[in-house]
DSSP file (Angstrom, degrees, kcal/mol; ACC not computed):
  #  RESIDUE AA STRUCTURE BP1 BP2  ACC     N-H-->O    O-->H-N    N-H-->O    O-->H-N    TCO  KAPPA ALPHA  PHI   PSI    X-CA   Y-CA   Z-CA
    1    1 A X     >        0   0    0      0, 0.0     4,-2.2     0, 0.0     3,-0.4   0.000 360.0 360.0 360.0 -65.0   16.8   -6.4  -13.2
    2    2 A X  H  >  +     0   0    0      2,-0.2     4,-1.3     1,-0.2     5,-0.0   0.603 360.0  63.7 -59.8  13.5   14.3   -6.7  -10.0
    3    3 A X  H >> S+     0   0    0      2,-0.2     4,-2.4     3,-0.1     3,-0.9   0.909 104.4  43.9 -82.2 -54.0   16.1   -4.3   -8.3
    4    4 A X  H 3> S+     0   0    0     -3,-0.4     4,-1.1     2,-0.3     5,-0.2   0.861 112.8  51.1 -71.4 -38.4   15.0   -2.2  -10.9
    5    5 A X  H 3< S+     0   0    0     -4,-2.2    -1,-0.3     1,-0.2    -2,-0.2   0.940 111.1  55.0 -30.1 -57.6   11.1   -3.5  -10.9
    6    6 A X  H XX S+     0   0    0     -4,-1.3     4,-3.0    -3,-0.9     3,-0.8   0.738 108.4  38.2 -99.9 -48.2   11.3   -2.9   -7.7
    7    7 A X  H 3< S+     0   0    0     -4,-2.4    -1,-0.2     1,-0.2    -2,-0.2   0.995 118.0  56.1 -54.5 -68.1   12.5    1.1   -7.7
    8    8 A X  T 3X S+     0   0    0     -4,-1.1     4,-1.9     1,-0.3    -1,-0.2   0.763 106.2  48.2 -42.9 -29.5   10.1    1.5  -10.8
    9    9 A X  H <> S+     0   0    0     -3,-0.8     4,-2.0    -5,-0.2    -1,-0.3   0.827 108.9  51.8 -86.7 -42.8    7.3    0.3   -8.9
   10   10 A X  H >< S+     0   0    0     -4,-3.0     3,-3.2     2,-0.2     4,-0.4   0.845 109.8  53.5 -63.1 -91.3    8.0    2.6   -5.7
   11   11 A X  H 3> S+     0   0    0      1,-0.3     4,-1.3     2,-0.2     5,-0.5   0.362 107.9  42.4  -8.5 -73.9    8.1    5.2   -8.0
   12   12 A X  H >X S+     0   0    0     -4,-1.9     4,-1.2     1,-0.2     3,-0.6   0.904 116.4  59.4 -50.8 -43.7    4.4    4.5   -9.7
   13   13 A X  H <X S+     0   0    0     -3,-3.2     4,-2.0    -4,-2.0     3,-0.3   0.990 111.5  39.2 -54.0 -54.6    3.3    3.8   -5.6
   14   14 A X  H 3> S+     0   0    0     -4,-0.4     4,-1.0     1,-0.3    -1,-0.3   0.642 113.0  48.1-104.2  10.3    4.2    6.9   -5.0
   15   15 A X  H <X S+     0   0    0     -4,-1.3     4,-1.5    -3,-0.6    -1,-0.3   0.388 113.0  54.4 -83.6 -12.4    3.0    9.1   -8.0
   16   16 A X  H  X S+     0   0    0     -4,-1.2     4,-0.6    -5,-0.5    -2,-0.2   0.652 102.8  54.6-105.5 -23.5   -0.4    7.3   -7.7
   17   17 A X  H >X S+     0   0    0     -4,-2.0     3,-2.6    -5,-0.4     4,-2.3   0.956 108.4  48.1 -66.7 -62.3   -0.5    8.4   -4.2
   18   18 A X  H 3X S+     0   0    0     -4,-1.0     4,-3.5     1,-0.3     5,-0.2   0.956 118.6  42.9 -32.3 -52.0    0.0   12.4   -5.2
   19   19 A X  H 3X S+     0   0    0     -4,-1.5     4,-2.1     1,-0.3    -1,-0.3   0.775 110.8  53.0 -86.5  11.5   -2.7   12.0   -7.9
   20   20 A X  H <X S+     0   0    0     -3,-2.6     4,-1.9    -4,-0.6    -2,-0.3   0.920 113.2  40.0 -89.9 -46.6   -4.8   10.1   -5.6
   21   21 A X  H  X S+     0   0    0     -4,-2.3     4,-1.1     2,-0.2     5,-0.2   0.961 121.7  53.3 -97.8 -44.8   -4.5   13.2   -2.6
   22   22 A X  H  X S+     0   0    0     -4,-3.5     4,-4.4    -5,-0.2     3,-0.3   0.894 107.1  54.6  -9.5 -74.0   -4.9   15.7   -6.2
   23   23 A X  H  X S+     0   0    0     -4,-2.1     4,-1.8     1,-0.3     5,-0.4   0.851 107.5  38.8 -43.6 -46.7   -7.7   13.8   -6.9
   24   24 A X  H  X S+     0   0    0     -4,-1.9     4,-1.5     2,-0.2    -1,-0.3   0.789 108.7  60.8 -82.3  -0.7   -9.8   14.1   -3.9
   25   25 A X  H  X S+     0   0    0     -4,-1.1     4,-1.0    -3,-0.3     5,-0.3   0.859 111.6  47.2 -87.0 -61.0   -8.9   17.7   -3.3
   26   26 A X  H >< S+     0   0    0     -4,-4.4     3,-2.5    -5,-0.2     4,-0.3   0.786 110.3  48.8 -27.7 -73.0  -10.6   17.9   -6.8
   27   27 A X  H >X S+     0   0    0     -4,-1.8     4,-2.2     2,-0.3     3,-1.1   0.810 108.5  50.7   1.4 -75.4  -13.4   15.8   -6.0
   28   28 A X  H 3< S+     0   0    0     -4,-1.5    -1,-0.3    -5,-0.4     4,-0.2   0.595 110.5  51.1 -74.6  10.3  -14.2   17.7   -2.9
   29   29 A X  T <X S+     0   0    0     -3,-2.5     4,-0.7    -4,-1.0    -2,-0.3   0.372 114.8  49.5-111.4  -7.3  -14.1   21.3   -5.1
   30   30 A X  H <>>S+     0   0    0     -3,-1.1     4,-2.4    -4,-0.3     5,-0.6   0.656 109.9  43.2 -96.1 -32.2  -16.4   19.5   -7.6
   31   31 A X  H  <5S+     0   0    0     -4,-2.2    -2,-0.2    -5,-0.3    -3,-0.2   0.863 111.2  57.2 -86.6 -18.2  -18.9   18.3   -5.4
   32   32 A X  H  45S+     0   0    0     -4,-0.2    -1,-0.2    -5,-0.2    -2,-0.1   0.916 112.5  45.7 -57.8 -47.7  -18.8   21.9   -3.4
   33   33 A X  H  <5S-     0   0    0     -4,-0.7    -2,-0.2     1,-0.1    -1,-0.2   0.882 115.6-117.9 -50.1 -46.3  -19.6   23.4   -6.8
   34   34 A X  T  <5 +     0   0    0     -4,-2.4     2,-1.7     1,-0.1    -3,-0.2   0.374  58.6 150.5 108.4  -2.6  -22.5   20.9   -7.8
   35   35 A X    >>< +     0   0    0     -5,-0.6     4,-2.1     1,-0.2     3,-1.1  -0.430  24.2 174.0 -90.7 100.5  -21.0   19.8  -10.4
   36   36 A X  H >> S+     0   0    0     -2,-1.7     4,-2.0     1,-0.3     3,-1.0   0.914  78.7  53.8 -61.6 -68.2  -22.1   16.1  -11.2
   37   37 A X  H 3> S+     0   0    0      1,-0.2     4,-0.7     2,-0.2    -1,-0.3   0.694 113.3  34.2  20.7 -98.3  -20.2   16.0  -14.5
   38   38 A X  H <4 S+     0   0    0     -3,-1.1    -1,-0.2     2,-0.2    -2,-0.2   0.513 117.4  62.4 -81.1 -23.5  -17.1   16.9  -13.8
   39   39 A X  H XX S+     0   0    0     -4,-2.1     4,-4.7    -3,-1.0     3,-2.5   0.992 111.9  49.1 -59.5 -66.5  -17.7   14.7   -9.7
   40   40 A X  H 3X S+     0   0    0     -4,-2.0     4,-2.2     1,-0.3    -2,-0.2   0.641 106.6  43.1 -74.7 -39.5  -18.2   11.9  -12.0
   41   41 A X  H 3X S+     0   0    0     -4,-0.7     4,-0.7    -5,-0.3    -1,-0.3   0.317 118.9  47.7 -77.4   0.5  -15.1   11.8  -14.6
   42   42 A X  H <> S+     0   0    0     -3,-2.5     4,-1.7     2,-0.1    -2,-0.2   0.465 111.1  55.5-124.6 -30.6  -12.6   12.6  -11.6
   43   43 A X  H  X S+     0   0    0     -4,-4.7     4,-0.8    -5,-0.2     3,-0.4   0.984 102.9  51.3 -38.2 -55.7  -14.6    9.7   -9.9
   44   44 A X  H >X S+     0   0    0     -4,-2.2     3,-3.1     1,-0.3     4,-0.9   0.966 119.3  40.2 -50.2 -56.2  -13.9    7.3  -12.7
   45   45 A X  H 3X S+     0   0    0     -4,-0.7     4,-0.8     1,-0.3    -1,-0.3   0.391 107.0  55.9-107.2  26.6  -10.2    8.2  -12.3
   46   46 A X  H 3< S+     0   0    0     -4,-1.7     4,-0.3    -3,-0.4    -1,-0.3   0.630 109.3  51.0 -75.5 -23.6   -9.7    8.5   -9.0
   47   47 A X  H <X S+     0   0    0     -3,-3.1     4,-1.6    -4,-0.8    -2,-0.2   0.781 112.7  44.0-104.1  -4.3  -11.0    5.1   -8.9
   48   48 A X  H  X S+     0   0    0     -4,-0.9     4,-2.1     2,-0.2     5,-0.2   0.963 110.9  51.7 -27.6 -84.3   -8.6    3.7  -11.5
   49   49 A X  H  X S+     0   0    0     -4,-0.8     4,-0.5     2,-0.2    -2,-0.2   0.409 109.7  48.4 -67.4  15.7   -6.1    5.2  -10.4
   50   50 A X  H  > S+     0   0    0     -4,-0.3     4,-2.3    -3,-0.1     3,-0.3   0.857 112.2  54.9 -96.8 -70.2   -6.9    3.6   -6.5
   51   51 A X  H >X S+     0   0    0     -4,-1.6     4,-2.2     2,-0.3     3,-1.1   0.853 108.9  44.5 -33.5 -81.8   -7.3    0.2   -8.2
   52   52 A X  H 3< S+     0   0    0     -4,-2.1     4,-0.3     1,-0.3    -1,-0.3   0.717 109.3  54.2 -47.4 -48.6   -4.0    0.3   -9.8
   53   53 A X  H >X S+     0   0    0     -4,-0.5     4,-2.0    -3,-0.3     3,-1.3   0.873 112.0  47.6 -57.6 -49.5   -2.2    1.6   -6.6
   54   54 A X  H XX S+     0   0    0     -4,-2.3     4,-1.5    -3,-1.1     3,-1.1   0.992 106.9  55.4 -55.8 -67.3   -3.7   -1.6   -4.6
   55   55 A X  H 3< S+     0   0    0     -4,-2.2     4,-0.3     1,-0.3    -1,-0.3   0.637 113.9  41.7 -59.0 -13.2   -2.7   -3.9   -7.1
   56   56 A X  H <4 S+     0   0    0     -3,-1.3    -1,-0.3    -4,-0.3    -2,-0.2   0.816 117.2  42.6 -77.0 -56.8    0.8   -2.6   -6.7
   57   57 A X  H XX S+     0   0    0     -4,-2.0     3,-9.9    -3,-1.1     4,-2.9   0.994 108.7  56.9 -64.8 -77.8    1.1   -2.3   -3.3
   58   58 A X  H 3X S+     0   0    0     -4,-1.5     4,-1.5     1,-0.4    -1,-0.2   0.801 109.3  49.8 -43.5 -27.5   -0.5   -5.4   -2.5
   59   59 A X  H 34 S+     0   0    0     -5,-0.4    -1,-0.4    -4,-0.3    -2,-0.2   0.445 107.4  53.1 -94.3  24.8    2.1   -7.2   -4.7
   60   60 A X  H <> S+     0   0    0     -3,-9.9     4,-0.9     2,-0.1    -2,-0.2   0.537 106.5  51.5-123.0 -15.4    4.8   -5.6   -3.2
   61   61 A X  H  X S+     0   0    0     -4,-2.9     4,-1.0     2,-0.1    -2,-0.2   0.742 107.4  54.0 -74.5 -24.0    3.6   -6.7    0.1
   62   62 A X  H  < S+     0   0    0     -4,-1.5     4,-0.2    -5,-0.3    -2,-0.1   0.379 110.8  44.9 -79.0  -8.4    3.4  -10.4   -1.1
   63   63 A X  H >4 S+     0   0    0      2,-0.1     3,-0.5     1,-0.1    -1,-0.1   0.927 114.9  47.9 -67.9 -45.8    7.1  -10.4   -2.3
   64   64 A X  H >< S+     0   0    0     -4,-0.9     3,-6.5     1,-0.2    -2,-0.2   0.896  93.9  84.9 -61.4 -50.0    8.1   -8.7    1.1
   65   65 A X  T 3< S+     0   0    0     -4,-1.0    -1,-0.2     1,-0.3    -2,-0.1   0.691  89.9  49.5 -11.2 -46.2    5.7  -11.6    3.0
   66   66 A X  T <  S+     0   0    0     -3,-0.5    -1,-0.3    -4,-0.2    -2,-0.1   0.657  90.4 103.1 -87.3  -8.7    8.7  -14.2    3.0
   67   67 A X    <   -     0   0    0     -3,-6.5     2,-0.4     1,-0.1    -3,-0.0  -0.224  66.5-140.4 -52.1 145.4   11.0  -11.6    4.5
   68   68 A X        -     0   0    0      4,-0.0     2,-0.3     5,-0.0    -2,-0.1  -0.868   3.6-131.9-125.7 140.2   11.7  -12.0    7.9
   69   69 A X     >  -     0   0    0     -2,-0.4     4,-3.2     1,-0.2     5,-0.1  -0.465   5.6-143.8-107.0 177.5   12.0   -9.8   10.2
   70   70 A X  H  > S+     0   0    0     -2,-0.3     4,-1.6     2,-0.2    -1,-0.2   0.834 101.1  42.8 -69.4 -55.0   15.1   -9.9   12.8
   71   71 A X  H  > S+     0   0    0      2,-0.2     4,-2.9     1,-0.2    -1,-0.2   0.952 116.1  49.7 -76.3 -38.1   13.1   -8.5   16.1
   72   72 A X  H  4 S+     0   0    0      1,-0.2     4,-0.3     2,-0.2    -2,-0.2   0.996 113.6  43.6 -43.5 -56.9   10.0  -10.7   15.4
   73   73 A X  H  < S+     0   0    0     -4,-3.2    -1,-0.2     1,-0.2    -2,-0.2   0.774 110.6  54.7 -75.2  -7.4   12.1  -13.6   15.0
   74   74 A X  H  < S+     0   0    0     -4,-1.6    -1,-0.2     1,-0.2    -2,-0.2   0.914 113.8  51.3 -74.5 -43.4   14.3  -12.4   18.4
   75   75 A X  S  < S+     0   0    0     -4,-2.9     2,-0.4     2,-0.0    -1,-0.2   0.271  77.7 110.1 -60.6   5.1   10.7  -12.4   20.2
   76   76 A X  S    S-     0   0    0     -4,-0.3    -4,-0.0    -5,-0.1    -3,-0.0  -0.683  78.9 -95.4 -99.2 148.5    9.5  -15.1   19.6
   77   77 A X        -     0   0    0     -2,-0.4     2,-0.2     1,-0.1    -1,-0.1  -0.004  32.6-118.9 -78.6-173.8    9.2  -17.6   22.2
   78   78 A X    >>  -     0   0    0      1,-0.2     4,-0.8    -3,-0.1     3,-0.7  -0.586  22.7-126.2-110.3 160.9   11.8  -20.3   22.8
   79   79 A X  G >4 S+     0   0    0      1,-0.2     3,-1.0     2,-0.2     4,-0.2   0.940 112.1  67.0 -50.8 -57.9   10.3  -24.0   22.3
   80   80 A X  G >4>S+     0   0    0      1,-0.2     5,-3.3     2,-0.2     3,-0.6   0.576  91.6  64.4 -16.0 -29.0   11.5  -24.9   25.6
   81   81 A X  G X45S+     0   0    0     -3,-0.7     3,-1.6     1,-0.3    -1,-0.2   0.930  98.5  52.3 -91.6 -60.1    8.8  -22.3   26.8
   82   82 A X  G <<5S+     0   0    0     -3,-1.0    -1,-0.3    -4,-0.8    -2,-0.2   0.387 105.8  60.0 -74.9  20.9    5.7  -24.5   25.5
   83   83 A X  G < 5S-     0   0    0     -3,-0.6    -1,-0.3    -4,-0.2    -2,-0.2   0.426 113.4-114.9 -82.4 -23.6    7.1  -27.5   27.4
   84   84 A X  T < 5S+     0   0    0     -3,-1.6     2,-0.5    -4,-0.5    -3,-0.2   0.668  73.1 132.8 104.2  16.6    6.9  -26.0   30.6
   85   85 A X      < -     0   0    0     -5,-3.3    -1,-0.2    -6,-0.1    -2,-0.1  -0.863  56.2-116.1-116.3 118.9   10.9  -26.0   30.9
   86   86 A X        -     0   0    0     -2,-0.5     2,-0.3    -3,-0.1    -1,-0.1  -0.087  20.6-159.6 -55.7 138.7   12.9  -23.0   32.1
   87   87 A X              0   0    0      1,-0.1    -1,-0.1    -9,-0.0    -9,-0.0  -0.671 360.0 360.0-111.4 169.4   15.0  -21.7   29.9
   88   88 A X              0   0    0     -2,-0.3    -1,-0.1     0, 0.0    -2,-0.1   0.434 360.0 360.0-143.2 360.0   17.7  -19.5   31.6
């Protein structure tokens, strides 16, 4: 069942990135034009759809947080090291 959260979620990440780079190509063809209007309603939902994508993201970075990963934890220095004791 999270597997499945978890696919569903990339999905939405990465369909709210497309209409986010949409959007601003929009955005910068409204504001070329002048038209404050039509700038302003593609504002609102660019910035919806920005908001949503953070909130997404950001919890999918807070799942990840507890992961660890395998080369960090090979690099990291030995205890032995903050004692002053060679380690060999």
């Amino acid at each position: 069942m999270k597997t499945n959260y978890n696919k569903e979620r990339g999905q939405v990440i990465r369909e709210l990135n497309d209409k986010l780079i949409f959007l601003t190509q929009a955005l910068r063809g409204a504001e070329i034009e002048g038209d404050t209007k039509e700038y302003r309603a593609l504002l609102k939902s660019y910035m919806d759809a920005a908001k949503l994508q953070l909130s997404l993201v950001s919890e999918e970075q807070s799942e990840n947080a507890g992961a660890v990963d395998a080369l960090t934890d090979f690099n990291k220095p030995s205890v032995y090291d903050t004692r002053g004791l060679l380690v060999i």
